[in-house]
DOKOL-775243 format. One line per field, with one value per residue (C-alpha): residue number from 1; x, y, z. Coordinates in nm, 2 decimals. Last residue first. Layout:
// residues N
nr: [NUM; ...]
X: [X; ...]
Y: [Y; ...]
Z: [Z; ...]
//
This chain:
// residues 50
nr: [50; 49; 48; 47; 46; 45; 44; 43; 42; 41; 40; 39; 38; 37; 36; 35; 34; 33; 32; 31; 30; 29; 28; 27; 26; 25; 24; 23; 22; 21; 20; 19; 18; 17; 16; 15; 14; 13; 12; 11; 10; 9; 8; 7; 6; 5; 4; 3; 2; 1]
X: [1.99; 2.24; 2.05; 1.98; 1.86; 1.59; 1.44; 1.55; 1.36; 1.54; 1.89; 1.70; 1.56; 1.78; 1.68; 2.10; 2.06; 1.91; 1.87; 1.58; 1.45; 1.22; 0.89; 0.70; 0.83; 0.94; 0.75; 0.42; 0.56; 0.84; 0.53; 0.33; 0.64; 0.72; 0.32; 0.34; 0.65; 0.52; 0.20; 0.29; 0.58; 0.27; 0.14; 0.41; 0.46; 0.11; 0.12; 0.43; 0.29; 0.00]
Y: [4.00; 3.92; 4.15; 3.83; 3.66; 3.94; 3.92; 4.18; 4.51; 4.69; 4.61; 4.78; 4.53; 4.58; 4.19; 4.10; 4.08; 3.70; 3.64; 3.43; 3.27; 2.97; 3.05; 2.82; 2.99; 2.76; 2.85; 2.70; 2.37; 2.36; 2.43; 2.16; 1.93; 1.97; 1.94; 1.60; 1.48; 1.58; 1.39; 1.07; 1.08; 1.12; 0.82; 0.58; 0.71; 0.59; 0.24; 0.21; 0.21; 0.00]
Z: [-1.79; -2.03; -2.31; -2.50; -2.18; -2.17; -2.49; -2.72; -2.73; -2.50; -2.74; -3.02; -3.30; -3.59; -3.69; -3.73; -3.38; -3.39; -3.02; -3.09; -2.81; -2.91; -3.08; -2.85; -2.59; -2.26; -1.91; -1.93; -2.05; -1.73; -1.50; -1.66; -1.66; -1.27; -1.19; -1.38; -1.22; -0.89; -0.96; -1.09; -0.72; -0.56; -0.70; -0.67; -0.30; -0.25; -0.43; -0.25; 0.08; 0.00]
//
C-alpha cells in the first residue's frame, strides 16, 4: 500500500514539474538574432544578459 502511494505522488510531482516547465518555454524559441535591428530593450531578456 505504501508504494502504491509514493508511486502516485511521485505521478504527480512529475506531472506538476512538466506543466510548470511547459508553461515557461516559448513556442517560438528565443531568438537572439541581432542582425533583426531590434533595439537592445527590445530583445528578450537573456539576449540583453539580464
Amino acid at each position: 500500500m505504501r508504494s502504491i502511494i509514493s508511486f502516485v505522488l511521485l505521478s504527480f510531482f512529475v506531472i506538476i514539474l512538466g506543466a510548470c516547465q511547459a508553461s515557461s518555454t516559448s513556442p517560438d524559441g528565443i531568438s537572439c538574432d541581432f542582425r533583426q535591428e531590434k533595439p537592445l530593450w527590445e530583445m528578450p531578456l537573456v539576449c540583453q544578459g539580464k
